[in-house]
FINURO-24996 format. One record per residue: x, y, z of N, C-alpha, C in turn. Coordinates in steps of 0.1 Angstrom, whole numbers, plus 5000, padded with zeros to 4 digits. Layout:
% FINURO-24996
XYZXYZXYZ;...
This chain:
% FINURO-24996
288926969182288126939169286726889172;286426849182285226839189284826889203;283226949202282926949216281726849216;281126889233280126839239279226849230;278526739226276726769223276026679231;276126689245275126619253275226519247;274026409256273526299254272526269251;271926179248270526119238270026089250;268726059250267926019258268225829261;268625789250269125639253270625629269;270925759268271925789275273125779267;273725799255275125819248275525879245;276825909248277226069244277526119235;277326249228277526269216278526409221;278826359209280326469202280026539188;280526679191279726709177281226789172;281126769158282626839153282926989152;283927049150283827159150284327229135;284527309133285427339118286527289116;287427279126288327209125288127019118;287527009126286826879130286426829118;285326889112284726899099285926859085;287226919090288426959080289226859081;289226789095289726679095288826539094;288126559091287526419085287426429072;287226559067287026599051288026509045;289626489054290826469048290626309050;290126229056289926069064289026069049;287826119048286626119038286726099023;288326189020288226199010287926299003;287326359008286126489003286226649005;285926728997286126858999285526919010;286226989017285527029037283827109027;283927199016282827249020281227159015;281927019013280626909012280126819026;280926859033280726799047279826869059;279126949053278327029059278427129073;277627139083278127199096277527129108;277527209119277627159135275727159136;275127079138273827049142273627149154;272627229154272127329163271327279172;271627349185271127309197270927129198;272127109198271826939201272226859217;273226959220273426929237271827009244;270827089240270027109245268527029244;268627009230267626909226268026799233;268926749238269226569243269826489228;270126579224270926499209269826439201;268726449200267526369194267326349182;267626499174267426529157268526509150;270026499159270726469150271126309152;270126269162270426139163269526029152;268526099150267826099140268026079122;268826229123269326209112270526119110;270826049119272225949119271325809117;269525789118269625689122268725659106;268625819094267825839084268825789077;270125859078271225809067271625669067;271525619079271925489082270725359074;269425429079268225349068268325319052;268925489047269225459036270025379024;271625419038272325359030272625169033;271825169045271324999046273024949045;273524949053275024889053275124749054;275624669045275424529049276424439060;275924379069277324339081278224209072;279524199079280324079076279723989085;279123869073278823759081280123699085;281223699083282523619091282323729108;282223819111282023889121281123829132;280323779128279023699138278923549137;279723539131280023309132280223329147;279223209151279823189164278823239176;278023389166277423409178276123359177;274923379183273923349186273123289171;271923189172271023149160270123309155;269823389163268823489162270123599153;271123639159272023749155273023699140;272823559137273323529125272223519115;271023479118270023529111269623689107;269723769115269423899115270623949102;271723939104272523929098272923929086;272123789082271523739067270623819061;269723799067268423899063269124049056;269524079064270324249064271324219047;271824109049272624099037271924069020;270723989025269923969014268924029013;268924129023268124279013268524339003;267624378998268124518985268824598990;269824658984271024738988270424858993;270624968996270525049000270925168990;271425308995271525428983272725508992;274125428979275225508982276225458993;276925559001277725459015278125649019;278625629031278825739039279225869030;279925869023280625979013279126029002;278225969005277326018995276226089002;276526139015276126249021276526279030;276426459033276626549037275526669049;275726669059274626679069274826849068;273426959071273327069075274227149068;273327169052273827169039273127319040;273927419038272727519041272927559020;271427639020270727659007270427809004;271627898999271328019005270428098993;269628208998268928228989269928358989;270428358996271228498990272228508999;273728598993274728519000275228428993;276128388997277428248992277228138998;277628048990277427908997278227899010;279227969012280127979029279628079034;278628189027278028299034276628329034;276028209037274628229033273928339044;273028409039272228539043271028459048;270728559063269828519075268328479062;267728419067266728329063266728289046;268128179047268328099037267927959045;267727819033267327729040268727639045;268527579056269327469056269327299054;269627199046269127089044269227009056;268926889063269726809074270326719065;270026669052270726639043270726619031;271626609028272226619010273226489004;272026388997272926268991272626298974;274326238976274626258959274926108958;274126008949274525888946273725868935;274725878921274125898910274525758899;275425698908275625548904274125418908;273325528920271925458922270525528918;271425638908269925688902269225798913;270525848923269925898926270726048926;270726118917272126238916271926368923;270726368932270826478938269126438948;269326448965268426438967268426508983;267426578986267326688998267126619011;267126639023266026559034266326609047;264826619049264526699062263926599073;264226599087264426509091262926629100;262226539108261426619125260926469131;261126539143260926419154259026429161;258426519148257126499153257126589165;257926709171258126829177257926989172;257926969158257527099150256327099145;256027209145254427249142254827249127;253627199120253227159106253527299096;253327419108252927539096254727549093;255627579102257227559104257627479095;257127399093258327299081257827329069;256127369066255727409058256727529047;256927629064257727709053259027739050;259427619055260727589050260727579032;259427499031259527529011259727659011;259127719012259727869009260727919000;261727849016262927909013263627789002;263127649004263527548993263327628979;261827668978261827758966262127838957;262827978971263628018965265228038963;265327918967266927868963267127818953;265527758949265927658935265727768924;264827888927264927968917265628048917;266828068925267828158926269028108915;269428168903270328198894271828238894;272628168889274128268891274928218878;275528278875276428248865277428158865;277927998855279027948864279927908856;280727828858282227858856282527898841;281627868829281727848817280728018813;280128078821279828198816278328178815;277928078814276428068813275528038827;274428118827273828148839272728038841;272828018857271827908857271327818869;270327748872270027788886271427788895;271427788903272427788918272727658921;272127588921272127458926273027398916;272627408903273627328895274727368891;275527468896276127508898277027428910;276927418918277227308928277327138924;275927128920275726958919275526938907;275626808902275426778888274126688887;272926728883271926658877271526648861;270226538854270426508846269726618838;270126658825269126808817267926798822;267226958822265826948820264926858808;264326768805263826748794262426808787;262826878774261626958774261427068783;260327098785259527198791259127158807;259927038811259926998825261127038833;261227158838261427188845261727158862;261527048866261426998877262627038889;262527068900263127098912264226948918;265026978925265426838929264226778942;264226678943263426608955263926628964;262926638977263026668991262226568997;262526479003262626389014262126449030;261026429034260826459047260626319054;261326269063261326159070260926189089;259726179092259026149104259326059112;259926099124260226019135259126029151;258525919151257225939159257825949172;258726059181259126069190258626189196;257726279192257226399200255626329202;254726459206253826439208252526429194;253326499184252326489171252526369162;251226349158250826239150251726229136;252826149133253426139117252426179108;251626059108250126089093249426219096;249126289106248926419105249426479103;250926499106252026579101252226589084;252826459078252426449068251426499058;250526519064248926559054248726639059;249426789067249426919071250326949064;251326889062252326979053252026949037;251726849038251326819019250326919016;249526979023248027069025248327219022;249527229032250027389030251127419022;251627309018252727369007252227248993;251027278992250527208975250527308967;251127448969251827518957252927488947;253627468959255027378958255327308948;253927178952254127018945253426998938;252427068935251226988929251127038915;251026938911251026908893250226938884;250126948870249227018859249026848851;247526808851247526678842247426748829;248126628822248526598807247826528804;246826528797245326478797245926398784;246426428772246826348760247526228766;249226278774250226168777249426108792;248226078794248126018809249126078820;249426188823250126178836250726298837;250926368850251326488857252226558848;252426708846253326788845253926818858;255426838864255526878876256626998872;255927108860257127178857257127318866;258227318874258527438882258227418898;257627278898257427228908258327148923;258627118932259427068942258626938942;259626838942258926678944259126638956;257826668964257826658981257426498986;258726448989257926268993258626279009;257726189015257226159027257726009033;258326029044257625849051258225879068;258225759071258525749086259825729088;260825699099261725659100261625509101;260525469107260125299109259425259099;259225339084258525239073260425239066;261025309067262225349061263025219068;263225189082264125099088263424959081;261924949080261824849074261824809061;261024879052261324829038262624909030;263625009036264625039028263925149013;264925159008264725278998264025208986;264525058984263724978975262424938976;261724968992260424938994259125028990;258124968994256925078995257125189008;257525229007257725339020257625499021;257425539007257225669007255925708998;255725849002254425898998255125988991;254525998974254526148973253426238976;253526348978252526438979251526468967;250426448968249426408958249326278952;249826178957249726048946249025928961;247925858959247125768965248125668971;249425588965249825518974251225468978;251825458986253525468991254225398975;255625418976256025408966257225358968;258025278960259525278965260325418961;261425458963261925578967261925618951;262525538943263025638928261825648923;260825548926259625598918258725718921;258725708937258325858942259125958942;260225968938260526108935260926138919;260526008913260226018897258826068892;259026028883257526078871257325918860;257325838867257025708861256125678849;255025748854253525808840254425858829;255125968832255326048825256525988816;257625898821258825848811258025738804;256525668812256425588799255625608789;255325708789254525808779255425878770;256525928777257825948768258525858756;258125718767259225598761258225548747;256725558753256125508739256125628730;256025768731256225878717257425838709;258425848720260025818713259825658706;259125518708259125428705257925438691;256825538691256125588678256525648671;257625738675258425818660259725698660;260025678664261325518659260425448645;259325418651258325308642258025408630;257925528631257325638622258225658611;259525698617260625708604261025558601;260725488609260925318600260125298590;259225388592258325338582258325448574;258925568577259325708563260225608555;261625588560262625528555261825398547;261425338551260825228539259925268527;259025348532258225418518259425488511;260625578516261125598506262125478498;262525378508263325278500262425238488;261325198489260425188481260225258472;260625388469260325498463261225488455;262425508461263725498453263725368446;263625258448263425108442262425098427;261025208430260525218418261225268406;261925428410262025468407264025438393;264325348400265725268403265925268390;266925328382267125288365266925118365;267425038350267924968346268724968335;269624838336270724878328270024848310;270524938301270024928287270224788277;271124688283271524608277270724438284;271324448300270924368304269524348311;269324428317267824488319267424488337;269224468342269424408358268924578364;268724628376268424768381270124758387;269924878387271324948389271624908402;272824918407273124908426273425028429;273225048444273625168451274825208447;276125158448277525238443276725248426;276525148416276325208405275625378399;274425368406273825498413274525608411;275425588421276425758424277525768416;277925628409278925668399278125698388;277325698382276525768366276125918375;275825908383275526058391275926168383;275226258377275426348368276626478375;276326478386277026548392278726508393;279226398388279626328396281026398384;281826518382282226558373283926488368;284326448384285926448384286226328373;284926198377284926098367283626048362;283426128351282126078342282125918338;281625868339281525738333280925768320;281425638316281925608300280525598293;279825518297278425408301277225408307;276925578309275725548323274725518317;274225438309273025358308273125208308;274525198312274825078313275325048323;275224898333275024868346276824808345;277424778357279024758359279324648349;278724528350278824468345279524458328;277924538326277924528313278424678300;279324748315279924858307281524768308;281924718319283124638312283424568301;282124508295282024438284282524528273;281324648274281324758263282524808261;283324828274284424908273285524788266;285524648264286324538265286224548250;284724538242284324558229284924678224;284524808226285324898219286524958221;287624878228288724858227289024778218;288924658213289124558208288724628195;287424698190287324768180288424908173;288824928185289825038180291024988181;291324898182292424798184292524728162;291524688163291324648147291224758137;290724858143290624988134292225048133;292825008142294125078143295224988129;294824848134295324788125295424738109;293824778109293524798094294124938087;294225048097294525158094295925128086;297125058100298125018097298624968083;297724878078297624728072297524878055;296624918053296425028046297625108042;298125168052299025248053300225188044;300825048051301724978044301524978026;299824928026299724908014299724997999;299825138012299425208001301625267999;302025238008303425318012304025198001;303525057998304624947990303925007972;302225037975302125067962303125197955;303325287963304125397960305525387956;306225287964307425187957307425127949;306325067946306124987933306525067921;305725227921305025297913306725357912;307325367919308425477917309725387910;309525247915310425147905310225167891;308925117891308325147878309025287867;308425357868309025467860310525507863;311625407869312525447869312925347858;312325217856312725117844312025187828;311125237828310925307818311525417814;312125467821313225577822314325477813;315025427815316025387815315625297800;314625267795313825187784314125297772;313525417776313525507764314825587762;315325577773317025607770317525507762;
């Protein structure tokens, strides 16, 4: 499940996994073998350096905090160190939230990527830290500037490579794989790519750096939004930068990275964000909030002028009153609609009470006239009986 990958120049031996290997830790991990990436190239011939590298990038990032019960006891210097490490800002994620030598095929399958597809050195998904999808390419300051350069390239066209996915609808490749958050608008943005410089060859980091920012500003470089203050980066790759030694020192929450095109280091989410641009978002979205608060009130206003009163008492109508006179309102017409609740129960109390007396006069009538008829029929039965 593992072979040889030589040793580091520190002199340590390295073991590199194999597919097997990969499948058996996938199952220790937790994780599906094809997120676990593959075997680091030429690393028993390099002296293990790049992928020692990349062990020492993931390790910056995810900033592991030690058990202070582990170090009671030992030294004043290594219990301080200790602390320090603990009362830093956390770091991004923990082992499971990346995946080394992620390859990015531009054509081909993700288990069968076709000769000059790109490969990541890595791939963190930690989206509990805001961070749901992020690339990173590791050089030990041994590759020539134009070489990593065109590595965008092929970053390029992976991100514009398309497929259809599980639900029928087509769409880049990548998300298809990973989950990030919607495009917003007409921003179209690429995932971020991370280049982290390790000053162990013969070329200068800050020249490296500012040779590849130089030849791949196709890539990165932005369209100003001259209205909202701040960059458009639509269709663009968000290329940020730093060392491995500004990284071991200030962490992902520090000033430590450069984006490409922007004057000064950044902490990580902000350089591979658009910070100008959400708060130029947040105040439009916070001007149309205030805008329809203030539609909604001119029409409350509107409706309030416009608000009946009741014919009797002279109170304005309420909201439920409103919709019960509602002309529309067929199933139950009210009795009263110029009259407010109040004072249609009255009305309705009054002419009840009126047809209540009407009924009984009717009554009262009725009798009177049914005893005069009695009267009248006695009558001429005694006269009858007179003239006999």
């Amino acid at each position: 499940m593992a072979v040889d990958g030589g040793r580091t120049r520190g002199g340590e031996e390295v073991r590199l996994l194999t597919k097997d290997g990969l499948a058996a830790a996938a199952i220790d991990l937790d994780r599906e073998p094809e997120v676990m990436g593959g075997i680091p190239k030429s690393a028993g011939r390099s002296g293990a350096s790049h992928p020692m590298t990349v062990n020492e990038t993931v390790i910056a990032l995810i900033r592991p905090k030690p058990d202070l019960d582990l170090v009671a006891g030992e030294p004043a210097e290594a219990v301080a160190a200790a602390q320090a490490a603990v009362d830093a800002p956390k770091g991004i994620g923990s082992t499971t939230s990346y995946a080394t030598e992620v390859a990015l095929p531009v054509k081909g399958t993700w288990k069968n990527p076709a000769i000059g597809s790109a490969r990541a050195d890595v791939v963190v998904i930690a989206p509990d830290d805001n961070v749901p999808l992020l690339l990173i390419e590791v050089d030990n300051c041994t590759e020539e500037a134009a070489l990593i350069a065109a590595k965008f390239d092929k970053y390029a066209r992976f991100f514009q490579r398309k497929d259809k996915d599980t639900d029928g609808i087509e769409k880049p490749m990548w998300r298809t794989r990973w989950s990030a958050p919607a495009w917003e608008g007409y921003e179209r943005v690429h995932p971020p790519v991370l280049l982290v410089f390790h000053q162990v060859g013969k070329r200068s980091a800050k020249s490296q750096m500012e040779r590849v920012a130089d030849l791949t500003r196709h890539h990165w470089q932005g369209r100003w939004h001259r209205e909202g203050g701040f960059h458009s980066y639509d269709g663009c790759i968000p290329i940020v930068a730093t060392t491995l030694e500004l990284l071991r020192e200030h962490g992902p929450a520090g000033p430590a990275f450069w984006r490409f095109g922007r004057k000064k280091r950044q902490p990580l989410l902000d350089a591979i964000g658009n910070p100008r641009r959400e708060a130029a978002l947040a105040r439009s979205r916070q001007a149309a909030r205030e805008e329809e608060q203030r539609r909604a009130e001119w029409e409350a206003a509107e409706r309030e002028a416009l608000r009946p009163v009741c014919a009797e008492c002279g109170r304005k109508f309420t909201d439920d009153r409103l919709e019960a006179v509602d002309f529309r309102n067929w199933q139950n017409p009210e009795s009263h609609p110029h009259l407010c609740e109040d004072c249609q129960s009255r009305a309705v109390v009054v002419e009840q009470q009126a047809e209540a007396d009407e009924r009984d006069r009717q009554e009262q009538e009725q009798e009177q006239e049914q005893e005069a008829e009695r009267a009248a029929q006695k009558a001429g039965g005694w006269l009858s009986r007179f003239r006999t």
